[in-house]
C-alpha positions as CSV (number, residue, x, y, z in Angstrom):
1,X,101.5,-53.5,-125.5
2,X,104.5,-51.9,-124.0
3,X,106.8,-53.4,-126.3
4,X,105.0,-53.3,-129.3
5,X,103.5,-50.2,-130.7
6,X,100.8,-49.4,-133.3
7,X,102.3,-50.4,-136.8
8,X,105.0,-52.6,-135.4
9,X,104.2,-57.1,-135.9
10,X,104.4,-59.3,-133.3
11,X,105.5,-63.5,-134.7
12,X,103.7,-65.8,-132.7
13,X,103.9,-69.8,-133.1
14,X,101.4,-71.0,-134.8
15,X,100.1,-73.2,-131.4
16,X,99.3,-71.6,-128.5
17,X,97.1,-71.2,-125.7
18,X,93.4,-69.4,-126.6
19,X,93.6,-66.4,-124.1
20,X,96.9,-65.6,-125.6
21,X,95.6,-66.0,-129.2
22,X,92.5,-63.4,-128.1
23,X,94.7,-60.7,-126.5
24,X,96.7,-60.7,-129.2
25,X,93.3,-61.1,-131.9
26,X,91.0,-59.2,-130.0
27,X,92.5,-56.7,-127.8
28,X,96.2,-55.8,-129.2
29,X,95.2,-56.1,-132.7
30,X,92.5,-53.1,-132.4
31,X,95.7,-50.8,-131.3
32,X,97.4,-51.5,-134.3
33,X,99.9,-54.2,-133.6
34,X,99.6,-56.6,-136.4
35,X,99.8,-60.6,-135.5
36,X,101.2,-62.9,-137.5
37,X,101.4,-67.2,-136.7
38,X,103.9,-69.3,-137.7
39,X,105.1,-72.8,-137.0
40,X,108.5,-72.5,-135.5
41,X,108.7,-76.2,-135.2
42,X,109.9,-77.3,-138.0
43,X,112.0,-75.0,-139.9
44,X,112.4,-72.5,-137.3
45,X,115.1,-70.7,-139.2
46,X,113.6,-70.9,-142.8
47,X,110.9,-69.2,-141.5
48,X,112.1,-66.8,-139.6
49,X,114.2,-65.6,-142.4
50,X,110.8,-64.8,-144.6
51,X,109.0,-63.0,-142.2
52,X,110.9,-60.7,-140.1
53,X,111.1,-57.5,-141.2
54,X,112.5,-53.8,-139.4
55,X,108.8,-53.4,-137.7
56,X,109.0,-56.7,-136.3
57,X,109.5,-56.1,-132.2
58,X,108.6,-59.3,-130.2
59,X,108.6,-62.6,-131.0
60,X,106.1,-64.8,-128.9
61,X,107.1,-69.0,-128.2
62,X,104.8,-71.7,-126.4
63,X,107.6,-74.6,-126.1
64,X,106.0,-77.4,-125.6
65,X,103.0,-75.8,-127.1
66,X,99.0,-75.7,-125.5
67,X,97.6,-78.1,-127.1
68,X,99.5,-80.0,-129.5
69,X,102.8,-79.8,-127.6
70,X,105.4,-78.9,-130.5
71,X,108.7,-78.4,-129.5
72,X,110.4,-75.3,-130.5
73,X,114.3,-74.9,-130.7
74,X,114.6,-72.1,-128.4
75,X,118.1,-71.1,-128.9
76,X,118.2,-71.5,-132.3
77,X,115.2,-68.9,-132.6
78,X,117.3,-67.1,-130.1
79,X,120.3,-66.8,-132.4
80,X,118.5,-65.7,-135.1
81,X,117.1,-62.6,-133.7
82,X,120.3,-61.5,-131.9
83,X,121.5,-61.7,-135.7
84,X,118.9,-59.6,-136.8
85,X,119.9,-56.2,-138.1
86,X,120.2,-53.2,-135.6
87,X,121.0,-52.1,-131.9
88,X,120.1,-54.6,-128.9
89,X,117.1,-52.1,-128.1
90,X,115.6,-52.8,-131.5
91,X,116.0,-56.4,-132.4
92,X,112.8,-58.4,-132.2
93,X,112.0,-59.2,-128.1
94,X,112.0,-63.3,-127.7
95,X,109.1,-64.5,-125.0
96,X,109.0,-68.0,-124.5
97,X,105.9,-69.2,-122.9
98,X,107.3,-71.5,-120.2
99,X,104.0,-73.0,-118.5
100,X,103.9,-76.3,-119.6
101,X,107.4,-76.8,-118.8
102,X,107.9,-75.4,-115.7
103,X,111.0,-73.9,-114.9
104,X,112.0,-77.5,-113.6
105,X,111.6,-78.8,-117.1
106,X,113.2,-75.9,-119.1
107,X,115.1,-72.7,-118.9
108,X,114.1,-70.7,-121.9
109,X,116.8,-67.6,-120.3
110,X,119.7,-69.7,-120.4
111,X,118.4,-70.6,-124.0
112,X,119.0,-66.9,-124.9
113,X,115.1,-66.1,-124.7
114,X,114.6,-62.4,-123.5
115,X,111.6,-62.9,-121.3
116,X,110.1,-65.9,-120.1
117,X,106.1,-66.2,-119.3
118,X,104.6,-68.9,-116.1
119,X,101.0,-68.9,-115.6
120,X,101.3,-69.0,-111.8
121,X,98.1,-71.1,-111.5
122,X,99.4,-73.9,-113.0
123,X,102.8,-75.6,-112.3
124,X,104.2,-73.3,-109.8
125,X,101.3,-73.0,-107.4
126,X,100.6,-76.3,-108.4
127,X,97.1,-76.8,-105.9
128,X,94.6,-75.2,-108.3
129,X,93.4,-72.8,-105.8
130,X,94.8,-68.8,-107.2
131,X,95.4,-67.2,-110.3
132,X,98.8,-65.6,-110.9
133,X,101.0,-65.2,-113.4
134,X,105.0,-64.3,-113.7
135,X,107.2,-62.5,-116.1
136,X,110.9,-62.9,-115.7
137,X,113.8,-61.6,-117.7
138,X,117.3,-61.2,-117.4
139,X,118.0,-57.3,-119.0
140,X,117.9,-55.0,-116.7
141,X,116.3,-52.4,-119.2
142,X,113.2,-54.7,-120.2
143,X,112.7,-55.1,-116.0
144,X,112.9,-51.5,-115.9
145,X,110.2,-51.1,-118.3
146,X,107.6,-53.7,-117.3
147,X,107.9,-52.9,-113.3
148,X,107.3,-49.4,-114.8
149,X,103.8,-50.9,-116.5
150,X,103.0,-53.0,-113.5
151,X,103.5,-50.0,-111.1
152,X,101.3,-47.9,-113.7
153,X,98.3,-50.3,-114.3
154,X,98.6,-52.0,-110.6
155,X,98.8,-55.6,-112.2
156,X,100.1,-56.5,-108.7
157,X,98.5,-59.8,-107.1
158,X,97.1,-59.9,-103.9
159,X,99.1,-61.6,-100.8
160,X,97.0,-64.3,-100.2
161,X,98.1,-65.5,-104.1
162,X,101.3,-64.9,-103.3
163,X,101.6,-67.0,-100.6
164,X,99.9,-70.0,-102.4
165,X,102.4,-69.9,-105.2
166,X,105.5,-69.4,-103.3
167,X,104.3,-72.3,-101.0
168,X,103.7,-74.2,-104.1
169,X,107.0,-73.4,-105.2
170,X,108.5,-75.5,-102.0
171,X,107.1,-78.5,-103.8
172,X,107.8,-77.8,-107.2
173,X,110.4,-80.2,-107.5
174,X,108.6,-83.2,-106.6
175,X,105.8,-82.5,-108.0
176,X,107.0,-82.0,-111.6
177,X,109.5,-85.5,-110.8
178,X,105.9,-87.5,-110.8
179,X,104.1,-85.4,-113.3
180,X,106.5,-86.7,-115.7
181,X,107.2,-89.9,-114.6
182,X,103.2,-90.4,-114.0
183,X,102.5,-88.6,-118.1
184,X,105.5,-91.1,-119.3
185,X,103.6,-94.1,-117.8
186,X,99.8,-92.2,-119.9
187,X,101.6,-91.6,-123.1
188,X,103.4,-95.4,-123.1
189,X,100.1,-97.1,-122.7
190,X,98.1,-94.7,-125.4
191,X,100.3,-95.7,-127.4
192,X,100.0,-99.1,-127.4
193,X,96.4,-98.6,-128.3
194,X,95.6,-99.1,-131.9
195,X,92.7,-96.4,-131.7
196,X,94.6,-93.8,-130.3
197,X,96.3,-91.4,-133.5
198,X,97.9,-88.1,-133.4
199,X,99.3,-88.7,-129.6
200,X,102.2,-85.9,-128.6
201,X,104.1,-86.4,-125.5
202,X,107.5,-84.6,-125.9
203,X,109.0,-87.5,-123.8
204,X,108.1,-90.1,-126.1
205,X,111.3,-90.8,-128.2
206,X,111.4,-94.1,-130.0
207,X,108.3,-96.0,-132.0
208,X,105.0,-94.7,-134.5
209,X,104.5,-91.9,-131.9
210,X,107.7,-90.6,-131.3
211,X,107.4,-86.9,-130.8
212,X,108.5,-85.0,-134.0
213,X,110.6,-82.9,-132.2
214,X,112.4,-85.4,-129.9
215,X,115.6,-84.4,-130.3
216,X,115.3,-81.2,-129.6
217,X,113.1,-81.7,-126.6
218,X,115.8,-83.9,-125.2
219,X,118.4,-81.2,-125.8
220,X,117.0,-78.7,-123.8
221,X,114.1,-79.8,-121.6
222,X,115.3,-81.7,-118.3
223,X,111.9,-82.9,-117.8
224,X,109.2,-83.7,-120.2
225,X,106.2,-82.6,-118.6
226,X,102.7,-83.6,-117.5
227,X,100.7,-82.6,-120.5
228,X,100.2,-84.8,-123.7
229,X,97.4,-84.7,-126.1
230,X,95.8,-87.5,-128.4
231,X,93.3,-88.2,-130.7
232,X,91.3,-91.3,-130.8
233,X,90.1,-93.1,-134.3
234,X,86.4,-93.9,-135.7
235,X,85.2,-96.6,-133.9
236,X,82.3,-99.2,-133.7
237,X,79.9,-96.1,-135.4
238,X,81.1,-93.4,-133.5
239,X,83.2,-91.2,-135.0
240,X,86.6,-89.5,-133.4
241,X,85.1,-86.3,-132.1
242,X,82.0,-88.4,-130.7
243,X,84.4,-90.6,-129.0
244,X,86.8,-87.9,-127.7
245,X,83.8,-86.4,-125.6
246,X,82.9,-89.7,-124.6
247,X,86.1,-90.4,-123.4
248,X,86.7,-87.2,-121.1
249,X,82.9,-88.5,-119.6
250,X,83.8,-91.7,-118.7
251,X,87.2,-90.8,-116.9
252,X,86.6,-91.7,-112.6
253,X,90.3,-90.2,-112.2
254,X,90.3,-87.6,-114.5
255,X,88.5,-85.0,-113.9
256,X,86.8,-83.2,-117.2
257,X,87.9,-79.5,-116.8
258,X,89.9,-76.3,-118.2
259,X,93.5,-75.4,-116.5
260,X,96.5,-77.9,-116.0
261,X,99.6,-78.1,-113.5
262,X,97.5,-79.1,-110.4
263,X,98.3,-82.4,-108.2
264,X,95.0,-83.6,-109.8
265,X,94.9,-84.8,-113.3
266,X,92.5,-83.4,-115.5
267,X,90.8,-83.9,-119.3
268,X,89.7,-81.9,-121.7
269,X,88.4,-81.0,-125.6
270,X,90.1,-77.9,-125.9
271,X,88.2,-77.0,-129.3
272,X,85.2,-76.6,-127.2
273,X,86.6,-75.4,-123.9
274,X,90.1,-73.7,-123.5
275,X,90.6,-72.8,-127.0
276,X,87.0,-72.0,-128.8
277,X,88.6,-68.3,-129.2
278,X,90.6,-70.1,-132.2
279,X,87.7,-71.7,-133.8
280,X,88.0,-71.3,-137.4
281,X,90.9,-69.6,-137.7
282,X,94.6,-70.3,-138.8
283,X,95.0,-72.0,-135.4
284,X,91.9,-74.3,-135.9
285,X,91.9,-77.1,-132.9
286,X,90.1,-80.6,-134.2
287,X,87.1,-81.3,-131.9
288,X,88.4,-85.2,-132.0
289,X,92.0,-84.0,-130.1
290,X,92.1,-84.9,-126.3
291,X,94.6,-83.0,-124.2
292,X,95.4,-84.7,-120.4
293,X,97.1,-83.2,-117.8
294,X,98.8,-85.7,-116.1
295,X,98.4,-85.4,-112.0
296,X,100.3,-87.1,-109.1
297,X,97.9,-89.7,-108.3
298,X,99.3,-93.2,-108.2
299,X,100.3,-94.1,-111.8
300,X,98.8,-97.4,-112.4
301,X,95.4,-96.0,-111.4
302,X,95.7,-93.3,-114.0
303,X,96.9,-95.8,-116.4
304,X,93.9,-98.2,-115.4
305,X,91.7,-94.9,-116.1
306,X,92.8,-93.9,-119.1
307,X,92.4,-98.0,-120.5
308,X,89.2,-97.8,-119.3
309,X,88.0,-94.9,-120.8
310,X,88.9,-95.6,-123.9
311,X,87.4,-98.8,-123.9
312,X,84.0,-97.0,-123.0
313,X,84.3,-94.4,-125.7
């Protein structure tokens, strides 16, 4: 709120996580900061063009997105606003939401983004076991105003949850290395499957579920990730959101649950769990979409899993 004020818009893309979407829907909006959603990843440029206006202030990216995993072109979005009519202070604010990518995987600042966002919990402590949450940014008078706001509000975390994430941190590297490897191995063999429809793993290049935005995700993400989402197709009677529960039941590796990033892998619906804040809205998540976050286990267990899950659902 420190960057936008009453009156002034805030551009988010048009997929994104459901806390983000209900601070923004629920909380911001009721101070007079208007939202609006758009999907940056596809004609990022085009549609920039039509809706920034002299009250714009921040523009908000998930890259890959939570849960559908578009890819955004970062420093094309980048170029845009630094284009955009008026002094540095007053051009539109780029935030890249950088959690599912890890800084391992991407780095939205040398992109030209303005401030990047990590969800602590997730890749960098990387255990499950704190909540935290980062903001970095490389202009000096942005840090200056957001230490200002942390000092002010005490958003500081305790030292316990620091030490968790900065040990997780020692580890990040590996761990990411077998995320993606590991999600690689998930998203090849879903996509051999005949049933499975709608699958997005950023990684996946080449065949009927080669990520949309492959290209760009190959230009500026080293890594591809643990997270990939799916959909599965009517079968035997049961129809795709009936099998999409039944699925994240009969998982023995996966674990049916909310958050992502841990060593563990995890499944969820996120209509019903992390995003039900976006139920019936502009972002709308189908009940039949599966999202996995792809652990360290052994891969040809979670492969074996997976298989046999979908055979039971």
């Amino acid at each position: 709120s420190t960057l936008a004020q009453p009156g002034e818009q805030v551009l988010l893309s048009d997929d994104l996580y459901g806390g983000t979407y209900r601070l923004f829907e629920r909380v911001l909006r009721e101070t007079g900061v208007h939202s609006r959603y758009l999907d940056l990843s596809t004609d990022a440029l085009a549609m920039l063009d039509e809706t920034l206006t002299e009250r714009t202030r921040l523009v908000w990216l998930e890259s890959p997105s939570n849960p559908h995993l578009k890819v955004i072109d970062i420093a094309a979005v980048a170029r845009r606003l630094a284009d955009h009519p008026g002094a540095r202070d007053q051009r539109p604010i780029l935030v890249v939401d950088n959690t599912f990518a890890s800084p391992l995987g991407q780095s939205p600042l040398a992109l030209g983004a303005d401030i990047v966002y990590h969800s602590a919990t997730k890749y960098l402590a990387g255990h499950s076991d704190t909540v935290n949450g980062v903001l970095a940014t490389s202009r000096e008078d942005l840090h200056e105003r957001l230490a200002f706001l942390q000092n002010a509000i005490g958003a500081v975390p305790g030292p316990f949850d620091c030490f968790l994430v900065l040990r997780g941190i020692r580890t990040l590297s590996l761990r990411m290395e077998r995320h993606s490897s590991n999600a690689m191995r998930v998203a090849e063999a879903l996509a051999q499957r005949d049933d499975v429809v709608e699958l997005r793993y950023p990684g996946l290049r080449d065949g009927p579920h080669a990520h949309p935005q492959a290209a760009i995700a190959q230009r500026q993400m080293r890594l591809a990730g643990g997270m990939l989402s799916f959909q599965l197709a009517a079968h035997a009677g049961r129809s795709p959101e009936d099998r999409a529960r039944r699925f994240c039941e009969a998982t023995r590796i996966f674990t049916l649950a909310e958050s992502l990033g841990g060593v563990e892998s995890l499944c969820e619906v996120p209509a019903t769990m992390t995003h039900g804040a976006v139920a019936g809205s502009q972002l709308d998540v189908s009940p039949a979409l599966v999202r996995l976050s792809v652990g360290i286990e052994d891969p040809d267990d979670l492969v074996a899993d997976v298989l046999q899950a979908l055979d039971a659902a």
